[in-house]
Structures are given as C-alpha cells and as structure tokens.
C-alpha positions as CSV (number, residue, x, y, z in Angstrom):
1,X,0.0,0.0,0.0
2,X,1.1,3.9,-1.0
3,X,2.5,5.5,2.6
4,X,0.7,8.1,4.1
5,X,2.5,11.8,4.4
6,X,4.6,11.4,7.2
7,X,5.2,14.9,9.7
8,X,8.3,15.5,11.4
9,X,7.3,13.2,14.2
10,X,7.2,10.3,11.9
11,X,9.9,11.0,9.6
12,X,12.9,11.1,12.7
13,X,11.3,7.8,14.4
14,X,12.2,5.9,11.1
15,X,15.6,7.2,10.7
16,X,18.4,5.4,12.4
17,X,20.4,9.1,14.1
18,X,18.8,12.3,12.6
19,X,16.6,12.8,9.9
20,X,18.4,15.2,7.7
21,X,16.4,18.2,6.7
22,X,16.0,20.0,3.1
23,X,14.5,23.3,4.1
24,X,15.1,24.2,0.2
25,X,13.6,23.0,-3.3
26,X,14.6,19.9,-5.3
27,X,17.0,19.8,-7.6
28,X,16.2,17.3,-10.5
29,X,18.8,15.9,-12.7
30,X,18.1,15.1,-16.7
31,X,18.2,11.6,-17.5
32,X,21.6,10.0,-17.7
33,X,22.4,6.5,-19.0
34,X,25.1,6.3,-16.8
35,X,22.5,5.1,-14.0
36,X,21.8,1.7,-14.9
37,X,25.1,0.8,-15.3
38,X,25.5,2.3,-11.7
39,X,22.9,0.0,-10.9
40,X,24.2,-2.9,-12.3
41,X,27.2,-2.0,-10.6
42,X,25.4,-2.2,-7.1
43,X,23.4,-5.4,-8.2
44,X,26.8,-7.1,-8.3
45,X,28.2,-5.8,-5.3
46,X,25.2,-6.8,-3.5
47,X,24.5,-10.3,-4.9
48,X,28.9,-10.7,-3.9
49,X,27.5,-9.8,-0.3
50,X,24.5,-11.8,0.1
51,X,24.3,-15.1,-2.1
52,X,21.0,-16.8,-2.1
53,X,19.6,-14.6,0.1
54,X,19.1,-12.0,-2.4
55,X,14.9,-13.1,-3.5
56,X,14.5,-10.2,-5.5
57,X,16.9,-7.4,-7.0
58,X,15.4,-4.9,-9.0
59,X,16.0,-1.2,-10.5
60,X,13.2,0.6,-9.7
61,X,12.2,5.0,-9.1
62,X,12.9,7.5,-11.7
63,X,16.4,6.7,-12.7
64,X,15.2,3.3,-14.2
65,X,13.1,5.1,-16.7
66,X,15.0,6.5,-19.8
67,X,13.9,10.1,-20.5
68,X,12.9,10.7,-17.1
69,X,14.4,13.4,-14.9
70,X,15.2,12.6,-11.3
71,X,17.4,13.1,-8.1
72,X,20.6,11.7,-9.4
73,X,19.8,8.6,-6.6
74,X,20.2,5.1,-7.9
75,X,16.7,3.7,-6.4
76,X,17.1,-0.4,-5.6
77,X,14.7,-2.5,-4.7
78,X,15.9,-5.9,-2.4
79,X,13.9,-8.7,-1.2
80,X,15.3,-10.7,1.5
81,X,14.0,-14.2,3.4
82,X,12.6,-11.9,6.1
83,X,13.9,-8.1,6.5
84,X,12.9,-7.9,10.3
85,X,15.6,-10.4,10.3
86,X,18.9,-7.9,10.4
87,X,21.2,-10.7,11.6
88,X,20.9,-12.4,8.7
89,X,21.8,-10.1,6.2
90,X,22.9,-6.7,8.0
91,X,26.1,-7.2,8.5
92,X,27.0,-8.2,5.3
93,X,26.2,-5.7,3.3
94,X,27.5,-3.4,6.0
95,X,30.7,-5.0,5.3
96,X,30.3,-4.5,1.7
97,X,29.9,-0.6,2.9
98,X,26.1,0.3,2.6
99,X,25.2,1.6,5.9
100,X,21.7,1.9,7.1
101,X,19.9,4.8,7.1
102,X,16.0,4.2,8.0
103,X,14.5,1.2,9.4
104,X,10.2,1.0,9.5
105,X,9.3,-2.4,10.9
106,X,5.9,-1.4,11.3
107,X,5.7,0.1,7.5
108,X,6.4,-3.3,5.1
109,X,9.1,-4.3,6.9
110,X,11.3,-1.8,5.6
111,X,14.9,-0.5,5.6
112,X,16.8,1.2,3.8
113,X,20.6,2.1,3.0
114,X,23.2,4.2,1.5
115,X,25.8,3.1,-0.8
116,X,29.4,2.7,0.2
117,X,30.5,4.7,-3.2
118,X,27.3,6.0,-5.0
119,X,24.4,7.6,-4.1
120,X,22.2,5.2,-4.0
121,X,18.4,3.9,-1.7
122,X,18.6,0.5,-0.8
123,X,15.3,-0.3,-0.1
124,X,15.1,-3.6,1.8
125,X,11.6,-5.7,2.1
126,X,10.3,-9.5,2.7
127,X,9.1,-11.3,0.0
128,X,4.7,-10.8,0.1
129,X,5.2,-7.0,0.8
130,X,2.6,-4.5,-0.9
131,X,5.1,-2.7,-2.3
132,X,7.3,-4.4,-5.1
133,X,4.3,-4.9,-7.5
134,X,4.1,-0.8,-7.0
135,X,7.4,-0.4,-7.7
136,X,7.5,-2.6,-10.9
137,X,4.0,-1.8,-12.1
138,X,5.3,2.0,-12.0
139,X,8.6,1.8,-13.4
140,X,7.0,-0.9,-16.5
141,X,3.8,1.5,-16.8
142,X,6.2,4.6,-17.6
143,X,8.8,3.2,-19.7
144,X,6.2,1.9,-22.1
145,X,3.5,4.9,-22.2
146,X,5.2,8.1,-22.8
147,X,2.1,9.8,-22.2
148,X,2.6,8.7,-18.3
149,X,6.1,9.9,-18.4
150,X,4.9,13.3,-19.1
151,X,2.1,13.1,-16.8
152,X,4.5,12.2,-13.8
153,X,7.5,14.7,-15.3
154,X,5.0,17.5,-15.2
155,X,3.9,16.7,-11.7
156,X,8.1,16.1,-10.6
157,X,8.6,19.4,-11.7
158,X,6.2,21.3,-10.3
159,X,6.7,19.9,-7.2
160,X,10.5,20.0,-7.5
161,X,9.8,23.7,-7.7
162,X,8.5,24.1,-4.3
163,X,10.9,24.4,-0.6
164,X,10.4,20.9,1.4
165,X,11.5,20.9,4.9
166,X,12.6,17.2,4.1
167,X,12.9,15.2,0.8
168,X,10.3,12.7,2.1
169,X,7.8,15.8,2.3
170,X,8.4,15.9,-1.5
171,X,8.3,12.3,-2.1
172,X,4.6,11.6,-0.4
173,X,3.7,14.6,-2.2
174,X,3.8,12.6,-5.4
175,X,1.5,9.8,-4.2
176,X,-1.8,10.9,-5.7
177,X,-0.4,11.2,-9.1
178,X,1.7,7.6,-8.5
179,X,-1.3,5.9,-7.4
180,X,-3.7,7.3,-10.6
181,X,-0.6,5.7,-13.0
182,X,-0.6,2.7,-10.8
183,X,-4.7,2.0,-10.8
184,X,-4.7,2.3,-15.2
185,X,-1.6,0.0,-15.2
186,X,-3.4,-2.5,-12.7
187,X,-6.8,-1.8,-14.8
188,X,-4.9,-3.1,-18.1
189,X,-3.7,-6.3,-16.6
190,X,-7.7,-7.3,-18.1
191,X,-6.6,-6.4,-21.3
192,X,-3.9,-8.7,-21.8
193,X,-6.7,-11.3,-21.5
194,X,-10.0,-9.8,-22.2
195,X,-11.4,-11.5,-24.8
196,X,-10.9,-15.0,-22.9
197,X,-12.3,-13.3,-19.6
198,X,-15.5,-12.5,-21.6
199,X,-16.1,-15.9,-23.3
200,X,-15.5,-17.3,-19.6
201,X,-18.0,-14.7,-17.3
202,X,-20.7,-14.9,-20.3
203,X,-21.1,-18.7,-18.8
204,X,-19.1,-20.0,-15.9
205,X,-21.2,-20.9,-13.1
206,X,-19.7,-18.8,-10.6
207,X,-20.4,-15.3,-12.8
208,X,-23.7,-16.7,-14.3
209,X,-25.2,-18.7,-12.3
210,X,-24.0,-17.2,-8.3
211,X,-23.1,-13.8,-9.0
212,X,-25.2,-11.9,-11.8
213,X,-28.4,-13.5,-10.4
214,X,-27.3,-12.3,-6.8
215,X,-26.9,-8.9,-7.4
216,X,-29.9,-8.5,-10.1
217,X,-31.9,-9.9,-6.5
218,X,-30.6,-7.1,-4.9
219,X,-31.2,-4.2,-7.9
220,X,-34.6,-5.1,-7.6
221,X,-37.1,-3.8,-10.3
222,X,-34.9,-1.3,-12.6
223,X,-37.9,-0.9,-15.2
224,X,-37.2,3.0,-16.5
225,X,-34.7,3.8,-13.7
226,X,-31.0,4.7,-14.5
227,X,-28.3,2.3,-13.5
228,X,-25.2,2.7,-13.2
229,X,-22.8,-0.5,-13.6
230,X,-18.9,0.0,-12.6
231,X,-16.7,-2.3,-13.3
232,X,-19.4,-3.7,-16.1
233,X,-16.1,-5.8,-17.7
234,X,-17.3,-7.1,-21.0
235,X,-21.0,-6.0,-20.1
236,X,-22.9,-9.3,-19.0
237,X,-24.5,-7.6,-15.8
238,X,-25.5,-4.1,-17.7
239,X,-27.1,-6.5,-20.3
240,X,-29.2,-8.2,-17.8
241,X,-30.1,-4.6,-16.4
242,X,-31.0,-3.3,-19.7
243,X,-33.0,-6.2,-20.6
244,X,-34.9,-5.3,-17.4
245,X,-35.7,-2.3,-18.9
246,X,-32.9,0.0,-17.0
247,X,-31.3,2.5,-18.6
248,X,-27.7,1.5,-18.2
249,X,-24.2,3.2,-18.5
250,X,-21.5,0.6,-18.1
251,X,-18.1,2.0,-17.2
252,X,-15.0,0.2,-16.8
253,X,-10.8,1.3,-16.7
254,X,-9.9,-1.2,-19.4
255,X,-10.2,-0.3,-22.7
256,X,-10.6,-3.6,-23.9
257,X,-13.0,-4.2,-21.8
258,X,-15.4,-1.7,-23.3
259,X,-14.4,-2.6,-26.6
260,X,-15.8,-5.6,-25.8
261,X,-19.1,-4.8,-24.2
262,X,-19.8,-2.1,-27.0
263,X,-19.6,-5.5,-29.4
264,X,-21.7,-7.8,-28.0
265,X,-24.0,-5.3,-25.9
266,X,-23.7,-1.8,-27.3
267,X,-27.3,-1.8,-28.6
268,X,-28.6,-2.6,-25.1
269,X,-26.7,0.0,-23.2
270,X,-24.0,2.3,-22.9
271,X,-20.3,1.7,-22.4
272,X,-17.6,4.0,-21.5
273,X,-14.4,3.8,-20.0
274,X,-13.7,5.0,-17.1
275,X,-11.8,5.0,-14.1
276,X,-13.6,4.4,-10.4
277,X,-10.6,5.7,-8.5
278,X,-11.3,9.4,-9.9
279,X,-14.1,11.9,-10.9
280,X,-16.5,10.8,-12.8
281,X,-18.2,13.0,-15.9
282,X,-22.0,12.0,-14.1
283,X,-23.9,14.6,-12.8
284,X,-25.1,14.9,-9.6
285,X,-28.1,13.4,-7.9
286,X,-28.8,11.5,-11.8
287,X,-28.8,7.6,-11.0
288,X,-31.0,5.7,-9.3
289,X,-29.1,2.2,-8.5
290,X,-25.2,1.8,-9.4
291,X,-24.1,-2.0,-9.2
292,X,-20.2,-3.2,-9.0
293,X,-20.4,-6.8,-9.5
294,X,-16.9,-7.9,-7.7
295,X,-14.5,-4.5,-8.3
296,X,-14.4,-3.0,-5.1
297,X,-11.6,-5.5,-4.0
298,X,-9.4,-4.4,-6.8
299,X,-8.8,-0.9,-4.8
300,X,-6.7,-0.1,-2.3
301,X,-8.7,2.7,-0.7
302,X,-12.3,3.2,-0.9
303,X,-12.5,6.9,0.1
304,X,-13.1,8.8,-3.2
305,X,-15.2,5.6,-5.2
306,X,-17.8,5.6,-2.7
307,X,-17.9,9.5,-2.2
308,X,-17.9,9.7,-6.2
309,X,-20.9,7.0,-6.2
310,X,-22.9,8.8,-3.6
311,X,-22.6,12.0,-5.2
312,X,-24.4,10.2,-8.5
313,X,-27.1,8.7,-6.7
314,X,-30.6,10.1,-6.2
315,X,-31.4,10.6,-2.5
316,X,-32.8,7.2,-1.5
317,X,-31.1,5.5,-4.4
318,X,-29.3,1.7,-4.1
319,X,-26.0,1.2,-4.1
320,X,-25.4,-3.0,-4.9
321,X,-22.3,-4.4,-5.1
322,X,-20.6,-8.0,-4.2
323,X,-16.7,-8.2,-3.1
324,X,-14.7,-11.4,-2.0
325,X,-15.6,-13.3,1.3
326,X,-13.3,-11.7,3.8
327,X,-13.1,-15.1,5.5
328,X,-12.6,-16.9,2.3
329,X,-9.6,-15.1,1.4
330,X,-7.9,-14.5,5.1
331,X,-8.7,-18.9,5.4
332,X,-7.9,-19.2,1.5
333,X,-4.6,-17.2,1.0
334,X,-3.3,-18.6,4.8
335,X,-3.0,-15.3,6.3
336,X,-1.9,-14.8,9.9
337,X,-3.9,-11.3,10.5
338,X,-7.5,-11.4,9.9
339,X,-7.7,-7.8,10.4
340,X,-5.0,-6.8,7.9
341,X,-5.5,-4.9,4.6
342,X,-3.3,-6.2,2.1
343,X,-2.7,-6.7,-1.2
344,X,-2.9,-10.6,-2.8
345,X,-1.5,-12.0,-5.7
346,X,-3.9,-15.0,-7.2
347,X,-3.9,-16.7,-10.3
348,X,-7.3,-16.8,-12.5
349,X,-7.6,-20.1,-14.9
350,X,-8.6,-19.4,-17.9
351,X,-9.1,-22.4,-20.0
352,X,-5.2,-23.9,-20.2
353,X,-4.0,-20.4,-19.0
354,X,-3.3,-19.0,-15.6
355,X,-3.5,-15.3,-15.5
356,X,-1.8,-13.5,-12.5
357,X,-4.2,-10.8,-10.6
358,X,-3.9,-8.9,-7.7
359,X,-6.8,-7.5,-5.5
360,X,-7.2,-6.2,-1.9
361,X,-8.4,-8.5,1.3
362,X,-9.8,-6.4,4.5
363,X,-12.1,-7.2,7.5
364,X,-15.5,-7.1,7.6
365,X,-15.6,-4.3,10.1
366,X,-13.7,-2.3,7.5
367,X,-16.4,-2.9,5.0
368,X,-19.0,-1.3,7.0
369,X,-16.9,1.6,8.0
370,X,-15.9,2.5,4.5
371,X,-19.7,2.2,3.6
372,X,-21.1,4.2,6.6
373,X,-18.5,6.8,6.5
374,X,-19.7,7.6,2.7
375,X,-23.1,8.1,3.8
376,X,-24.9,4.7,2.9
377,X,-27.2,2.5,5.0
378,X,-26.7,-1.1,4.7
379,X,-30.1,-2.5,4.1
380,X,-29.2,-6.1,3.2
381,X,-25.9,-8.1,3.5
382,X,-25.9,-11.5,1.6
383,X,-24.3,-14.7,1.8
384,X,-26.3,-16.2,-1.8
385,X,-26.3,-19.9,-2.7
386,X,-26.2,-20.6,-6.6
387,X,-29.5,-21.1,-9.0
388,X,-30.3,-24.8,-9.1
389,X,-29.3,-25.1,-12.8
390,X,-25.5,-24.9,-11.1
391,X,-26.1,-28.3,-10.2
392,X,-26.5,-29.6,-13.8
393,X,-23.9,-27.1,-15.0
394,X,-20.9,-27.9,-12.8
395,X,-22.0,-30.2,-9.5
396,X,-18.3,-29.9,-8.0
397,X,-18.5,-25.6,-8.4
398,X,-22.2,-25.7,-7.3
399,X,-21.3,-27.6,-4.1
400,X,-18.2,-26.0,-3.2
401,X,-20.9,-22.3,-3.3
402,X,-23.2,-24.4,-1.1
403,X,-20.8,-25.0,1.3
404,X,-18.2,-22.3,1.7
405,X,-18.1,-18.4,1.6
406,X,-17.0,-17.1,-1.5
407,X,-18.4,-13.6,-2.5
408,X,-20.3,-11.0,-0.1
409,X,-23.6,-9.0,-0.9
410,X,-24.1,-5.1,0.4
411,X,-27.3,-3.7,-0.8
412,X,-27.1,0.1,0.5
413,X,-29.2,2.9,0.8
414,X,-27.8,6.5,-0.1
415,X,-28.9,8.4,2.7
C-alpha cells in the first residue's frame, strides 16, 4: 500500500540518528544513461554480499526510466528471506559498505541504505510485501507509455519547484499522481486477457449462475430507472439490467474491456471507460441504483469511489455491489492477520492459462466503515447460494458455493 505523508514526528522515528532536513527545493537531474550501469554495478556488489539470500533485485524509481528526470539517486529494490531479520543479512552488506539509514518495521518491513561509493536507496523488504508490484507496475507502466512519463515529469517538476523541509515531504507529495498511474496499469492487466475473460464470465457458473443472479436480487425492479454499472467488464450484468428495462451506462478502466461490451452489448446500453478511482463525468443526484459486480476489491482505498458514487445517486437510491468473502480469502490465502488490509496476488484459470491478478483483502468491520462513512445505510448483507441449474452445469462448483463463503452481498441505501 502507497505511505501516508509522514510529519516530522514520523519521519525522525524511522531514521536510524537524525533525519536530515532539506529546508530548500529539489534539484532534478536530466536523464543520464550512466545510471543503470550504476545500478548494475550495485546489483553485483550486493548479490557478492549476500548469495541466495538475495529473493529479488530490482531497479526501480525515476532513474530506471530512460527520459525521465530525477534526483541523481540510484533507487534499488531488495527482497530478502525476512527483513525484520537484520542478523541475517545486516552485516553483510555493512561489510560490503552500505550503511543503514531508515528502518520502518511497522511500514512493510522496511529499511533502507546508502551506498558505500554512490548515491544510491537500498530499499530492503520481505518477500509478500505490498510494495514491489508498485514499484515494478510503476517503473513498466512509464517506460512503455510516454504519455505517463509526461504526466508524472510534469507533476516532478512542479513539485521539485516548491521548498520541502525534508525530501520525504516531497516524495509523499507525489502519491496521488503515482497511485492514478498505478490504478490504469493495474486496470490493463484485463486487457492482456480480455477476450478469454469474456467468453469465460458470459457462462461459468460462478459469474452466471452465483453472482449476476445475486446482485440483479438485490437491484430489484430497474424498469425505467437509470443504473449505473462499474466495473461492467465485458458488459454481461448491464445487459441483464438493460434487458430489465434500466437504462444502463456501463463503465470500466480497461479499454478492452469496453471494446468488448460495446460488441456484443452496445445496442442494449451504454459503455464507456472510465476510471472508479477518480471523478467521474456524471452529474449529480442523476442515478438511481449503481451495481459493481466484484470490483471494489481491486482498490486499495475506498474513500473517493464511494464519495464519487454517492454524489451520483438520487437521494434514497441503491447502491449493490458483491466483493470477495473476507473469511474466504484471510482462510484461503493462509493469512496470519485477519484484520490486515493487504494486497494478494492469485492466479485466475482461464481455459489452459493462468492469469496473474492482484486485488485487496480487509475485515469485515472495515467494510462497513468505509460504507457508513460515505453516507450509505446497509439494508441487506448476503451470503447467496447458486440457482439450481448450477447443479446440472458444474455439481463440483455448485457444491463448493453451497458449502463455503465465497463472494459477499451489500445492498445500500444512499442516505
């Protein structure tokens, strides 16, 4: 998960000695190709250091992207057995000169160090942490979309402009536009497979036969009312809402996605993508029910989806929406902290193929707080069982939705 913006109190707990202050503005470099061979430098030195203890090495922040300006500051990502565990790897690379510099047990496990010869962040994490899929997601999002290079140079620069008492003022102040490039790369990991996503959710029992039917319960009659459907995918639920006479405006982030939909659905409804994380061009008080059919999970924080979604209902208008079983995944993915958010890594089958995904698991409790705090009522909370045709369709998936929790229902009330 991104950090919060850390004050001064924050910032001189996690540094081993004093917290060195800026108290001016930042000084960006242009981009030189002399840092990845710095980096690969460092890699070697490291791997000398540590063996097989090194899990993952990576070059990661602004000086692994060619073209991008940065703090000349070599940015490495390490994963270790278990970072918490500085015996078993501290004093080796403070042999091999890196010294450290920041230690956050309570924040990813994290440390980091300075570079015997260079100027360098060695950031140090366990293998599991929320933050190497950032990292990587980032760096691979801007070197192959220049238009997100620009987007994140423009934001650099304007904020390099500006006096920070310390650099890591300066650094959370670049979160928001880091997480918007993160969400569109994480919303494109449906394209690579969208096609064989849709030919799978038009009929597996789980989408067809458990979930669709479930929240279409909920929704209620939508004859002439105006739905909302986030997340539509390939447009399988909006079609079922249009067909119930709803007027329907499917929106997803992947293009491909709505490429899809607009094929096979776009005479029964609308499609457009679109981005939950951010504003959406809705007016106000102009829907009557919004569905999300198992997309909640897929963000980090709820704060501004469910705030944006209220502000487009109609007082007294339904929010419906289904999200993974909290104990399913806390049982599922073996996790020792129930009450935990975190970010997963899973693998959806598709056919001969296994596609990696990520998504968020959280606590119940946190559920509810997120809803309540955005001003809904919970009206109804579902645990569904699968239409009887499962049976005949796929006994083994029809039992296994009988018999353990797999997807949870909210229907909520904008008050």
């Amino acid at each position: 998960m991104s950090r919060q913006q850390f004050g001064e109190t924050e910032i001189q707990a996690a540094w081993v000695g004093e917290a060195p202050k800026l108290g001016t503005t930042i000084t960006l470099a242009e981009y030189d190709p002399e840092w990845p061979r710095l980096y690969e430098r460092e890699a070697a030195r490291i791997r000398a250091a540590l063996g097989e203890r090194v899990v993952l090495l990576e070059h990661v922040g602004s000086t692994s992207v060619p073209g991008l300006a940065a703090k000349p500051i070599v940015d490495i990502l390490l994963e270790v057995p278990d970072s918490d565990d500085e015996d078993n790897y501290l004093p080796d690379l403070e042999a091999a000169g890196y010294r450290l510099v920041i230690r956050e047990p309570d924040w990813e496990k994290h440390r980091c160090f300075k570079g015997p010869d260079t100027n360098v962040n060695l950031h140090v994490h366990s293998p599991g942490n929320g933050q190497t899929e950032r990292y990587l997601l980032f760096r691979d999002r801007l070197r192959s979309h220049p238009e997100e290079l620009a987007r994140y140079l423009g934001e650099k620069r304007r904020l390099a402009a500006q006096v920070w008492e310390y650099v890591q003022n300066y650094a959370d102040a670049k979160n928001d536009v880091i997480d918007e490039i993160i969400d569109r790369a994480r919303a494109a990991q449906y394209d690579r497979f969208g096609a064989a996503y849709a030919k799978h959710a038009a009929t597996s029992v789980t989408n067809a036969l458990y979930d669709r039917p479930a929240i279409l319960s909920l929704a209620g009659p939508v004859a002439g009312k105006s739905v909302l459907d986030v997340g539509c995918a390939a447009g399988h639920l909006s079609a079922k809402l249009a067909a119930a006479g709803a007027d329907v405006l499917g929106v997803d982030a992947s293009e491909a996605m709505i490429s899809l939909a607009r094929k096979e659905f776009g005479e029964a409804a609308r499609f457009e993508v679109a981005d939950v994380a951010h504003p959406l061009s809705i007016p106000d008080s102009s829907i009557d029910v919004v569905t999300a059919s198992l997309v909640l999970h897929y963000l980090e924080d709820w704060t501004a989806t469910l705030a944006e979604l209220r502000r487009v209902l109609r007082p007294g208008g339904l929010f419906v929406f289904s999200v993974h079983h909290p104990g399913e995944d806390w049982h599922w993915f073996e996790r020792t902290n129930y009450f935990e958010r975190e970010l997963l890594d899973d693998e959806f089958p598709l056919g001969d193929l296994r596609h990696r995904v990520q998504f968020y698991r959280r606590p119940l409790s946190w559920t509810f707080d997120a809803v309540r705090d955005a001003g809904f009522a919970v009206d109804r909370l579902v645990e569904p069982e699968p239409l009887p045709k499962a049976d005949e369709a796929d006994p083994r998936v029809a039992r296994s939705l009988r018999e353990k929790p797999r997807f949870l229902y909210f229907r909520c009330e904008a008050g």
